[in-house]
LUMROLUM-636760 format. One record per residue (C-alpha): residue in three letters; residue number from 1; chain; x, y, z. Coordinates in nm, 3 decimals. Layout:
BEGIN
{r: ALA	k: NUM	c: A	xx: X	yy: Y	zz: Z}
...
END
This chain:
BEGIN
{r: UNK	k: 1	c: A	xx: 17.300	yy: 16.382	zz: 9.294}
{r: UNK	k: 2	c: A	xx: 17.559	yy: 16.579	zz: 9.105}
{r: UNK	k: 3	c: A	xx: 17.461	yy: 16.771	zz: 8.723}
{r: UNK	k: 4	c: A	xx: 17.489	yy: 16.569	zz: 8.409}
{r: UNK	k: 5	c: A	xx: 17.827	yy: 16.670	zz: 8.284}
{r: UNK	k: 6	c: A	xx: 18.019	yy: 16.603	zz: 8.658}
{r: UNK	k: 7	c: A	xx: 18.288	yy: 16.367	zz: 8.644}
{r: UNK	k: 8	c: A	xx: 18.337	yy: 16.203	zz: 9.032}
{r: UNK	k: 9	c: A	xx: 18.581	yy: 15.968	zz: 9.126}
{r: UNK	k: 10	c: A	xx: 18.711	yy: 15.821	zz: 9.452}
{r: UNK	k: 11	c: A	xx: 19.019	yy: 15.727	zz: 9.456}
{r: UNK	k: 12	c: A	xx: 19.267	yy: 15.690	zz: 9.755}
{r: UNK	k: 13	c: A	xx: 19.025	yy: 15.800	zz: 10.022}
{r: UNK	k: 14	c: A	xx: 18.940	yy: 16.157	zz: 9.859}
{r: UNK	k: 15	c: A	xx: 18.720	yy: 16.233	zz: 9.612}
{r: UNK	k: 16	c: A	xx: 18.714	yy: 16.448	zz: 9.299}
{r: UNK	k: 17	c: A	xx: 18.449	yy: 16.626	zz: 9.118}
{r: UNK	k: 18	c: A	xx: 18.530	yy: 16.887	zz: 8.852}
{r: UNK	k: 19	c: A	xx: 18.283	yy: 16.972	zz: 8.536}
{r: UNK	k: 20	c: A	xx: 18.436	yy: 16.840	zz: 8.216}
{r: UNK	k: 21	c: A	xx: 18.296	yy: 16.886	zz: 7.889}
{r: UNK	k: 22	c: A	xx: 18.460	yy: 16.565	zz: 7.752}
{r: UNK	k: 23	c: A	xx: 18.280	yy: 16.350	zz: 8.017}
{r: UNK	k: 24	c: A	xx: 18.082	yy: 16.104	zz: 7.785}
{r: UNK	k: 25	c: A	xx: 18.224	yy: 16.150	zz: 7.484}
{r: UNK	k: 26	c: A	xx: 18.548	yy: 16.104	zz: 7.271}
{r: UNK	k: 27	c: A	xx: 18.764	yy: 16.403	zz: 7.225}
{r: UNK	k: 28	c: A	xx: 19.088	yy: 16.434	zz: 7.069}
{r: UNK	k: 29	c: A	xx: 19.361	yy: 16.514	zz: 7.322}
{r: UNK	k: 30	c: A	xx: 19.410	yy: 16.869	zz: 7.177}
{r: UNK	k: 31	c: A	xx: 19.075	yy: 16.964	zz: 7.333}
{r: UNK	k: 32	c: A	xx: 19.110	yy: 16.755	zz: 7.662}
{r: UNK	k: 33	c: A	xx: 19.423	yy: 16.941	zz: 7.696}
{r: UNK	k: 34	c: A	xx: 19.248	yy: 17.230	zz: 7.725}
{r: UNK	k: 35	c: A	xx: 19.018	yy: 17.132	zz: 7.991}
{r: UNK	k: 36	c: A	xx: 19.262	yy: 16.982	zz: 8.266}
{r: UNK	k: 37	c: A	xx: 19.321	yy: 17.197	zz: 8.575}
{r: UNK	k: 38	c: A	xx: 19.638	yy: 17.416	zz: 8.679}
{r: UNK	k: 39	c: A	xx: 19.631	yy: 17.171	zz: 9.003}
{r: UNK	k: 40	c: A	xx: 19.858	yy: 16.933	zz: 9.173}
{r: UNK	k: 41	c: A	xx: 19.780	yy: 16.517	zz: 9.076}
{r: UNK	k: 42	c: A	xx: 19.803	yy: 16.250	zz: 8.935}
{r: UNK	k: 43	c: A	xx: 19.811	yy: 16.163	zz: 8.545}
{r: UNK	k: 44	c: A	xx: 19.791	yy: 15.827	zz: 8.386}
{r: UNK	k: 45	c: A	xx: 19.877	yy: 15.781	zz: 7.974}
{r: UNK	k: 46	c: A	xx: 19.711	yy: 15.538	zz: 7.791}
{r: UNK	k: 47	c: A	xx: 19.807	yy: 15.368	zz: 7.472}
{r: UNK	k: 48	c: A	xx: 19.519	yy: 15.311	zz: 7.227}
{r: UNK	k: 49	c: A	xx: 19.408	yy: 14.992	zz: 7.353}
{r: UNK	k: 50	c: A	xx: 19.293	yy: 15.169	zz: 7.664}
{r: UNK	k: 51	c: A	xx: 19.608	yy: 15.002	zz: 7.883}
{r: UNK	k: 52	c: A	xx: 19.754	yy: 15.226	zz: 8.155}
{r: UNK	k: 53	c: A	xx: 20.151	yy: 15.339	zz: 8.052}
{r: UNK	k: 54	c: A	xx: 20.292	yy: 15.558	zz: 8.251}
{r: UNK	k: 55	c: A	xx: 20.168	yy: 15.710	zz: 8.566}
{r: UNK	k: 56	c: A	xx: 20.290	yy: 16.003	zz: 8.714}
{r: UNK	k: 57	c: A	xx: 20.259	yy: 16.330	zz: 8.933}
{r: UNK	k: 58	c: A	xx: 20.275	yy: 16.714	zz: 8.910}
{r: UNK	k: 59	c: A	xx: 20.253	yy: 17.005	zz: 9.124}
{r: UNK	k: 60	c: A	xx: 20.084	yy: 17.167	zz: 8.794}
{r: UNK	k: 61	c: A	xx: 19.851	yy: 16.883	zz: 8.561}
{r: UNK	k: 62	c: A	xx: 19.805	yy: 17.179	zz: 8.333}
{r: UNK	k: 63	c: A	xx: 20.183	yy: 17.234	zz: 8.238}
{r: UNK	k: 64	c: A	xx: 20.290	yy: 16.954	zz: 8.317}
{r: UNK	k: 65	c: A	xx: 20.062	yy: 16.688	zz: 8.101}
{r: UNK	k: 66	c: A	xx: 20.056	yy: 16.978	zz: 7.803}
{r: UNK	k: 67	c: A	xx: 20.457	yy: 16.913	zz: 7.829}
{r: UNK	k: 68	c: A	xx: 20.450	yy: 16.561	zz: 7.663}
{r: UNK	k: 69	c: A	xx: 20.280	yy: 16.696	zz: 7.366}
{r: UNK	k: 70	c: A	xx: 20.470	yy: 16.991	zz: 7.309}
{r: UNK	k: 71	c: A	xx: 20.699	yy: 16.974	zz: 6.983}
{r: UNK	k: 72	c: A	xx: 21.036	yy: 16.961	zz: 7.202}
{r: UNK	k: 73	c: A	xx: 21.326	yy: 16.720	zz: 7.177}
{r: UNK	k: 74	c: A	xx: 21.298	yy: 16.407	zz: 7.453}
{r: UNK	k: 75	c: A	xx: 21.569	yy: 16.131	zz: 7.495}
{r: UNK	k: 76	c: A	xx: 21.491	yy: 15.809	zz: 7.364}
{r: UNK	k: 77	c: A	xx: 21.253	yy: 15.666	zz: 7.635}
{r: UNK	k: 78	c: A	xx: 21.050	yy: 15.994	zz: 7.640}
{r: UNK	k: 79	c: A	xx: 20.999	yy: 15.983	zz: 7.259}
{r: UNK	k: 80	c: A	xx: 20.861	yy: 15.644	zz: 7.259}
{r: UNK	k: 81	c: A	xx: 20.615	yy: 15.696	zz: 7.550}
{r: UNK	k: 82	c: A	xx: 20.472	yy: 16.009	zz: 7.393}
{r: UNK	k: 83	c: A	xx: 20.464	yy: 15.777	zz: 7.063}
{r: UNK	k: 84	c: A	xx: 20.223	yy: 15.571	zz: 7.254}
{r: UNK	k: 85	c: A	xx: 19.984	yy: 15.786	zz: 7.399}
{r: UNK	k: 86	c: A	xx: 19.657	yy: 15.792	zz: 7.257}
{r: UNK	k: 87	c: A	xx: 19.436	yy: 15.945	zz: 7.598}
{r: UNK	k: 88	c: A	xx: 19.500	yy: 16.047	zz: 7.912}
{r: UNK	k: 89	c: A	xx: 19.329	yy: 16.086	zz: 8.289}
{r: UNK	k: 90	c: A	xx: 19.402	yy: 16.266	zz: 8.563}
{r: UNK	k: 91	c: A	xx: 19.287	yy: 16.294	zz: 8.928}
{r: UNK	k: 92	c: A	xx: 19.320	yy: 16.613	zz: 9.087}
{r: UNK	k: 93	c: A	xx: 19.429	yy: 16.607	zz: 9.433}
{r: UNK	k: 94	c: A	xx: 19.506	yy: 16.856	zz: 9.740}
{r: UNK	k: 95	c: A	xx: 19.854	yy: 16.890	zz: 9.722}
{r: UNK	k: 96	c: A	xx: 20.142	yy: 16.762	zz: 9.588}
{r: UNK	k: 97	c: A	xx: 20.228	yy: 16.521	zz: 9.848}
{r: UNK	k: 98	c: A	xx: 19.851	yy: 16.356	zz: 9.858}
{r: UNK	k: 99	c: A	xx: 19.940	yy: 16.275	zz: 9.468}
{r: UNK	k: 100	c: A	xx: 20.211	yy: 16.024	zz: 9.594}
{r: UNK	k: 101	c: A	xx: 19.976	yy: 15.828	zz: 9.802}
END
């Protein structure tokens, strides 16, 4: 049995299990941000009902979820996703590759 505080998943045939301090509570993005991991995965944005609306991969999570919520111009489709999001997941995965699976 894993710590208090462990967040496990399975997913795809692989597990996950990384400490995160926003396990079983609410936390603004700005602090979940802070938390994710400078691995390859898999992200999913949710909208504020809890609805999944956009998923997608990286070879970084770290820079590449932080992207979406740095002030930067985005075309039009870009700029009403981020208007959407209101939390985010990821999965953390081997490799870039195991993310498209």
């Amino acid at each position: 049995m894993k710590p208090r505080g462990y967040y496990s998943e399975l997913r795809f045939g692989f597990s996950v299990s990384r400490k995160l301090k926003w396990h079983l509570k609410t936390v603004p993005i700005e602090e979940k941000l802070k938390e994710i991991p400078s691995s390859p995965g898999v992200y999913l944005h949710k909208d504020g009902a809890g609805r999944v609306i956009y998923v997608g991969k990286a070879k970084n999570l770290r820079s590449r979820v932080r992207s979406y919520f740095r002030a930067r111009p985005f075309d039009r489709k870009t700029d009403a996703l981020v208007g959407q999001i209101a939390d985010f997941e990821f999965i953390v995965t081997d490799n870039e590759v195991e993310a498209l699976i």
